[in-house]
C-alpha positions in Angstrom: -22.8 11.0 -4.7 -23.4 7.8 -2.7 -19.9 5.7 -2.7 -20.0 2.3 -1.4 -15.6 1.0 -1.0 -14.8 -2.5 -0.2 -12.1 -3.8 1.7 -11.3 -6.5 4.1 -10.7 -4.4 7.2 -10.7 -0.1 7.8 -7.2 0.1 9.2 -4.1 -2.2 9.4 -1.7 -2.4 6.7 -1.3 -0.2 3.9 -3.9 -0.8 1.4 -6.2 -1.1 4.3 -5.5 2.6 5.8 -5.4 3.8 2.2 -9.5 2.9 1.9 -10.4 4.0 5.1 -8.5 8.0 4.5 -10.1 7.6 0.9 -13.4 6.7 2.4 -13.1 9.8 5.1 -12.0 11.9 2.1 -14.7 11.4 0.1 -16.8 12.7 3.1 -14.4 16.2 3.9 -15.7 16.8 0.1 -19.4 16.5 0.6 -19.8 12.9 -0.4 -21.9 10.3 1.1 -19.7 7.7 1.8 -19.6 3.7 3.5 -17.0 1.3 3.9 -18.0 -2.4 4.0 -15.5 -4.7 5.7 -15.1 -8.1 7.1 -13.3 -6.8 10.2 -14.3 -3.4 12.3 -10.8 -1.6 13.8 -12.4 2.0 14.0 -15.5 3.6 15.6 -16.6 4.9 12.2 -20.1 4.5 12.2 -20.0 5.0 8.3 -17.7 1.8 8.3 -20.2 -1.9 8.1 -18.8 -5.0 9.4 -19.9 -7.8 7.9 -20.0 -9.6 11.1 -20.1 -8.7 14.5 -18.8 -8.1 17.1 -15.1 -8.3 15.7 -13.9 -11.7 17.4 -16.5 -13.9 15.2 -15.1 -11.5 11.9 -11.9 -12.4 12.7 -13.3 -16.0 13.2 -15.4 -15.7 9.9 -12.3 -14.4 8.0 -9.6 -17.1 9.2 -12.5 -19.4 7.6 -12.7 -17.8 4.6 -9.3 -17.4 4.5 -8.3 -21.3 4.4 -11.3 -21.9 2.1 -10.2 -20.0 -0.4 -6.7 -21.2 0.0 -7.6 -24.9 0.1 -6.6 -25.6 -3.5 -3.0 -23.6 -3.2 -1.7 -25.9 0.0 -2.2 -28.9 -2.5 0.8 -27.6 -4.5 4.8 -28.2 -3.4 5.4 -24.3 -3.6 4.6 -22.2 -0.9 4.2 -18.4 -2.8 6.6 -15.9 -1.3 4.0 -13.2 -1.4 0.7 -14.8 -0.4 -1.9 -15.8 -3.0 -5.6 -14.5 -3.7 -8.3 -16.2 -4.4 -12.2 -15.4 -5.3 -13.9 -18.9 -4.8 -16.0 -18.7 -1.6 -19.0 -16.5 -1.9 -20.2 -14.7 0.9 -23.5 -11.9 1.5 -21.7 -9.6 1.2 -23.4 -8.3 -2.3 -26.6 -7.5 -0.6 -25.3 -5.6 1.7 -23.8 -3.2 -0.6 -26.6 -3.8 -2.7 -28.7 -2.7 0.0 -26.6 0.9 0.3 -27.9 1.7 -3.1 -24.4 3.3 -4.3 -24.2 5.6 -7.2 -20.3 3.8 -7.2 -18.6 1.1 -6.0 -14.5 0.9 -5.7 -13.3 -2.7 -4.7 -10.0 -2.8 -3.0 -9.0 -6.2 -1.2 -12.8 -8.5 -1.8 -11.0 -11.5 -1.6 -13.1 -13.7 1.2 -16.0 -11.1 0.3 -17.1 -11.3 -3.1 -16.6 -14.5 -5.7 -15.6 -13.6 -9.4 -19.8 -14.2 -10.5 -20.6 -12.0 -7.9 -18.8 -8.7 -8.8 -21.3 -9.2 -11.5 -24.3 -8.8 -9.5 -23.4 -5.5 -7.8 -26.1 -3.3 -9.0 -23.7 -0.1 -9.4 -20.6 0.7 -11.7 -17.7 -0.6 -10.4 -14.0 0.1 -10.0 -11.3 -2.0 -8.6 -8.6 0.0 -6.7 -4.6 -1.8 -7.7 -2.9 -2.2 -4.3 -0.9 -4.8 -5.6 -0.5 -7.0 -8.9 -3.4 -9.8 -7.9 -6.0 -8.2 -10.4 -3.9 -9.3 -13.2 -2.2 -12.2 -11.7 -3.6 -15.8 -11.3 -3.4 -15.2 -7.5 0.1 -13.7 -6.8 -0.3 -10.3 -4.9 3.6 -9.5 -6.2 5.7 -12.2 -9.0 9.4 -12.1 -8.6 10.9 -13.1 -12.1 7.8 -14.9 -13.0 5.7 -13.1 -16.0 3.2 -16.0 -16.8 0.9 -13.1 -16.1 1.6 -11.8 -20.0 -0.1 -15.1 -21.0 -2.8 -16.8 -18.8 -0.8 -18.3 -16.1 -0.2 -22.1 -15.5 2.5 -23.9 -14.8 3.1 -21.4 -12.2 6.6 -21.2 -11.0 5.3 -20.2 -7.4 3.6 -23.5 -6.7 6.2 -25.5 -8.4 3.7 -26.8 -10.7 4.2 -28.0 -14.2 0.3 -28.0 -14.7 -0.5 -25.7 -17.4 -3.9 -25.9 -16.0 -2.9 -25.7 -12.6 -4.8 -23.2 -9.8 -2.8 -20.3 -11.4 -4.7 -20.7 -14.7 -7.8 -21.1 -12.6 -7.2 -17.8 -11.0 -6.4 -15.9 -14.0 -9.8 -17.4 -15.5 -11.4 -16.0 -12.1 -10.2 -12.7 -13.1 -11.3 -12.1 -16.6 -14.6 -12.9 -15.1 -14.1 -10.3 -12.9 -12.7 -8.0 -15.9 -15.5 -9.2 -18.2 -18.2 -7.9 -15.7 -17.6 -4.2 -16.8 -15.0 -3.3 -14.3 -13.2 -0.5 -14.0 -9.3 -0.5 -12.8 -7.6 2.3 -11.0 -3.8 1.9 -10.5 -1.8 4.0 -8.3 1.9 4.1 -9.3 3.4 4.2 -12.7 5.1 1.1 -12.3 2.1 -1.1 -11.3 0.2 0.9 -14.3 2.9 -0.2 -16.9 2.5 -3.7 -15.6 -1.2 -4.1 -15.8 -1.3 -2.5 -19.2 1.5 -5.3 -20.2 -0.4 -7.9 -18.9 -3.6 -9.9 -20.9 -6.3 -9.4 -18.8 -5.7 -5.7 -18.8 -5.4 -5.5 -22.9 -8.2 -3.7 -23.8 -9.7 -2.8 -20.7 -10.1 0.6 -18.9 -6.8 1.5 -16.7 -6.4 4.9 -14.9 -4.0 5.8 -12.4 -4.6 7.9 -10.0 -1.9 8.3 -6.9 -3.5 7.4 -3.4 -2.5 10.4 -0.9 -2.3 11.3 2.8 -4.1 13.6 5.1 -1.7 16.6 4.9 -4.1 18.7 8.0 -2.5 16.0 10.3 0.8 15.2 8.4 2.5 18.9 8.5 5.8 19.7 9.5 4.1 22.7 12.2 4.1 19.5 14.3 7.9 19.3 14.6 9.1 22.1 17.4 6.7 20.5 19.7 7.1 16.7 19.0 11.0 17.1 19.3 10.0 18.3 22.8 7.6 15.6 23.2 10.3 13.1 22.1 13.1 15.0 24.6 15.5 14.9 21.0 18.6 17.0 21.0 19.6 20.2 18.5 23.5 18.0 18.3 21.7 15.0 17.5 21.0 13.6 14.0 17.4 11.5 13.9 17.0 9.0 11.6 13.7 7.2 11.4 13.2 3.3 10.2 10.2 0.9 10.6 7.2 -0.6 9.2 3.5 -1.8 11.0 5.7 -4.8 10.9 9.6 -4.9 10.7 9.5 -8.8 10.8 8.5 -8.8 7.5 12.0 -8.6 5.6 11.1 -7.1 2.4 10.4 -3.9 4.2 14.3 -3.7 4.7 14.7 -2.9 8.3 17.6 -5.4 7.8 19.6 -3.0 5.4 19.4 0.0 8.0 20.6 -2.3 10.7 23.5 -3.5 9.0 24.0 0.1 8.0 23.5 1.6 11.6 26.3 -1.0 11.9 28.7 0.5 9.1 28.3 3.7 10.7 28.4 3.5 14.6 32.4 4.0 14.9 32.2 7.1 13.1 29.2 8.7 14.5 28.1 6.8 17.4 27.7 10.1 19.5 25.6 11.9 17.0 23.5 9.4 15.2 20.4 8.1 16.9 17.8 5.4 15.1 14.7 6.0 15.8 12.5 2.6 14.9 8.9 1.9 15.3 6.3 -1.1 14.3 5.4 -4.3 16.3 8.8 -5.7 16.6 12.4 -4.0 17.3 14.6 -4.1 15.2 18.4 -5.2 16.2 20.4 -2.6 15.4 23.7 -2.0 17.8 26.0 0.3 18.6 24.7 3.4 18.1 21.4 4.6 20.6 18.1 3.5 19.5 14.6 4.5 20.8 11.9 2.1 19.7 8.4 3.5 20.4 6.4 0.5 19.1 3.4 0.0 16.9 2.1 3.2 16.9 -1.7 2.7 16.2 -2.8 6.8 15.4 -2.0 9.1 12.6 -1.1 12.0 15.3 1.5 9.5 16.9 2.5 8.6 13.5 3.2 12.4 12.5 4.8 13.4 15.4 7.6 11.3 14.8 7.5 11.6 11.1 8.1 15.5 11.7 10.3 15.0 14.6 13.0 12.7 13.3 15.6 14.5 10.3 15.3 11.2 8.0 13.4 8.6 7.1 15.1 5.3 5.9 12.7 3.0 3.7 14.6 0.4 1.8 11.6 -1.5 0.8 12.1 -4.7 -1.8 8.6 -4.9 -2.9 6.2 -2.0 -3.0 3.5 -0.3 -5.0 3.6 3.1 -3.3 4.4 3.3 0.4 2.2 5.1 1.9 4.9 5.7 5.2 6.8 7.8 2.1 4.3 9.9 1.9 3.4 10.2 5.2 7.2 11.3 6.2 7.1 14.1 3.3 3.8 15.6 3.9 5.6 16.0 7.7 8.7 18.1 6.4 10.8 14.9 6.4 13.1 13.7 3.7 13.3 10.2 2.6 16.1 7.2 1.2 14.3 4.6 -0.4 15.5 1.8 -3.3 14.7 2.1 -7.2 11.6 -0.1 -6.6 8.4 -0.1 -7.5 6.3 3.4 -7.0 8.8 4.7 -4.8 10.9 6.8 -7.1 6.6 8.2 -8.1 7.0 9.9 -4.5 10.7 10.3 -4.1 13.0 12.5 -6.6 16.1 12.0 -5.9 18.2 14.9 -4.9 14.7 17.0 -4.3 12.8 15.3 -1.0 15.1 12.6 -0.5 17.6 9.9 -2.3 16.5 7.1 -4.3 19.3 4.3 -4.2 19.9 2.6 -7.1 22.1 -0.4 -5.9 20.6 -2.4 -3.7 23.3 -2.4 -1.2 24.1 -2.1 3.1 26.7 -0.1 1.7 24.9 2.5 -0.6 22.3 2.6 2.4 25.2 3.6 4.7 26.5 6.0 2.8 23.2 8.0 1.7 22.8 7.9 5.8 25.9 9.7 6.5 25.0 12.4 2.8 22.2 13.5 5.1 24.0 13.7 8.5 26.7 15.2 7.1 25.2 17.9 5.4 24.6 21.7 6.0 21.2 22.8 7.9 20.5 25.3 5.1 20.5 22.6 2.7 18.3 20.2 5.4 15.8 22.5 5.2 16.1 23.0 1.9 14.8 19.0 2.1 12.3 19.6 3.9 10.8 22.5 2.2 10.7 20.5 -1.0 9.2 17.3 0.9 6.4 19.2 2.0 5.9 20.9 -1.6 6.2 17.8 -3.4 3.6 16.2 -1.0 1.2 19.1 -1.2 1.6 19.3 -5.5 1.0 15.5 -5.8 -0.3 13.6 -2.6 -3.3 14.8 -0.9 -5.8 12.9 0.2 -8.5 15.4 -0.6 -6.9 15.8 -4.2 -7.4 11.8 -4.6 -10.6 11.9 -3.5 -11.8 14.3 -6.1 -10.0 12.7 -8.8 -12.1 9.3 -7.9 -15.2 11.2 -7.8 -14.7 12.6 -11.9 -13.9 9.3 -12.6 -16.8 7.9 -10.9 -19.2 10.9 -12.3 -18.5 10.2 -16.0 -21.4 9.4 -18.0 -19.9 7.6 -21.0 -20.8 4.1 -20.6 -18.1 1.3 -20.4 -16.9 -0.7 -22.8 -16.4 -4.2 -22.4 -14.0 -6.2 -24.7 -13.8 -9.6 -25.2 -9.9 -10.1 -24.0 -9.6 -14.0 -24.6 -6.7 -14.0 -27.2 -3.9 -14.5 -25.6 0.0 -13.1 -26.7 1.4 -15.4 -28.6 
């Protein structure tokens, strides 16, 4: 089969390096696979800039960006969570045309394809969920806001009492989209349950299938040697926190620094913090080792496998791919009641899942873990690794998309333009 993804870039932030190790995936099966992006990180040559060479993408996608974004910046409300837009066409439909794809799985297209030109792919489609913006009118995550349920307007976000505001447009740009034939393919059961809630959903094809990892590169046969690698003691109790970026705050890196806090005077000579993504974090008393953005998947598993815990106390999140990533490497996890995390953490099984969103509740599901017995550590990371093997590999995903994409039963297009009353 000839599979044609979309996505603004190969690698980068989640939903990025999800497409690009679904895209390689679909290869290691015996597929024929090509990525078209706006912006080239890799040396895949199965991955197709739009542009090049990757300064003018960059360029071309700052452009595209602000275009798209024009109408949003006219509005007193800035949205906490960025805002999508599909106004701007672009070429990139003949290019993709011009792969002649048996499939075509959309991920970010924003700056890439308008609404009216999803239409003119000539190949089924599917649109990969990495976030709520396929049934939003432009928000990639609300907060309290569920305007979504309806058609948007007035939108909360912008501070706008327009019921006909850009929201409404958005939402509009989307049934387009959904109206073209389109296929949607969620990844958690949370976003699933919120798409199915929402109108432009009603009615329309929804399947979920959970993205994965590489679990040949994330195994936990990497940790003897990257605990020599890292120079990390037997005495010493590793726990792991970061993000690509830690600036961003609804990541958490603020709860395990006010945690690392709670618990220096008690095990400041046993406890080290292990933190990695493009900025340090400013956690104190207690050691810390910061190592960085770390730019491979080898770099990224041998610390996954080398540290004893991995701390991700995320506020907004569909399903964290670093989750996975630490339990396919042996290495058990803490993560809040949000979103698709409790899909890849159980709690009391590969990790703890903390219902109260709290410094303190953090702290003390810390010091469960350094506290406990090694039989019952390993006992964590045996699980971790089971669970990740049962539900999240890559190669599993991959084949999953590849039924779904192989069905011949035709799709069903329904006019969705009631709206809940």
């Amino acid at each position: 089969m000839k599979i044609v993804q979309v996505n603004q870039q190969d690698i980068g932030g989640g939903g990025f390096i999800a497409a690009f190790r679904l895209h390689r995936a679909f290869r290691d099966i015996g597929h024929e696979s090509r990525l078209v992006v706006i912006s080239k990180l890799t040396d895949d040559p199965d991955v197709i800039p739009l542009v090049r060479p990757n300064f003018l993408a960059k360029a071309l996608w700052r452009a595209l960006d602000n275009a798209n974004s024009s109408m949003v910046r006219r509005y007193r409300g800035k949205p906490c969570y960025g805002w999508v837009a599909h106004d701007v066409p672009t070429w990139a439909p003949y290019v993709i045309n011009r792969l002649t794809p048996d499939a075509i799985n959309l991920n970010f297209f924003n700056c890439m394809l308008s609404a009216r030109q999803v239409a003119s792919l000539k190949a089924p489609c599917f649109w990969s969920f990495h976030d709520m913006h396929p049934f939003t009118g432009g928000c990639h995550y609300t907060r309290i806001c569920d305007r979504y349920l309806d058609k948007c307007g007035s939108c909360p976000e912008l501070a706008s009492d327009d019921t006909e505001d850009i929201s409404n447009r958005g939402h509009t740009q989307r049934k387009q989209i959904w109206n073209s034939g389109i296929v949607g393919v969620t990844q958690s059961v949370w976003l699933t349950e919120l798409a199915r809630s929402s109108t432009l959903c009603q009615n329309r094809r929804i399947e979920r299938i959970p993205m994965g990892v590489p679990l040949d590169i994330f195994h936990p046969s990497r940790r003897h040697a990257a605990r020599h690698k890292f120079r990390f003691q037997d005495e010493k109790f590793y726990v792991l926190a970061g993000a690509s970026s830690n600036a961003n705050a609804l990541k958490g890196i603020g709860f395990v620094e006010e945690a690392a806090d709670l618990l220096a005077a008690q095990f400041s000579d046993r406890l080290v913090f292990v933190t990695f993504g493009s900025h340090p974090s400013k956690i104190q008393n207690v050691e810390v080792l910061h190592l960085g953005y770390l730019k491979t998947d080898a770099e990224l598993a041998d610390i996954y496998s080398a540290c004893d815990l991995y701390v991700l106390p995320t506020l907004l999140d569909n399903l964290p791919q670093m989750l996975m990533e630490s339990i396919a490497c042996g290495t058990p996890a803490i993560t809040f009641d949000i979103g698709g995390c409790p899909d890849i953490i159980a709690d009391g099984v590969n990790g703890t899942v903390v219902r109260e969103h709290s410094v303190d509740a953090v702290a003390t599901s810390i010091e469960r873990f350094a506290t406990m017995p090694q039989d019952q550590i390993v006992a964590f990371r045996d699980r971790s690794r089971s669970v990740a093997a049962e539900k999240f590999d890559i190669l599993d995903c991959a084949r999953k998309y590849i039924e779904l994409f192989s069905e011949k039963t035709p799709v069903i297009v329904y006019d969705n333009s009631r709206t809940r009353t």
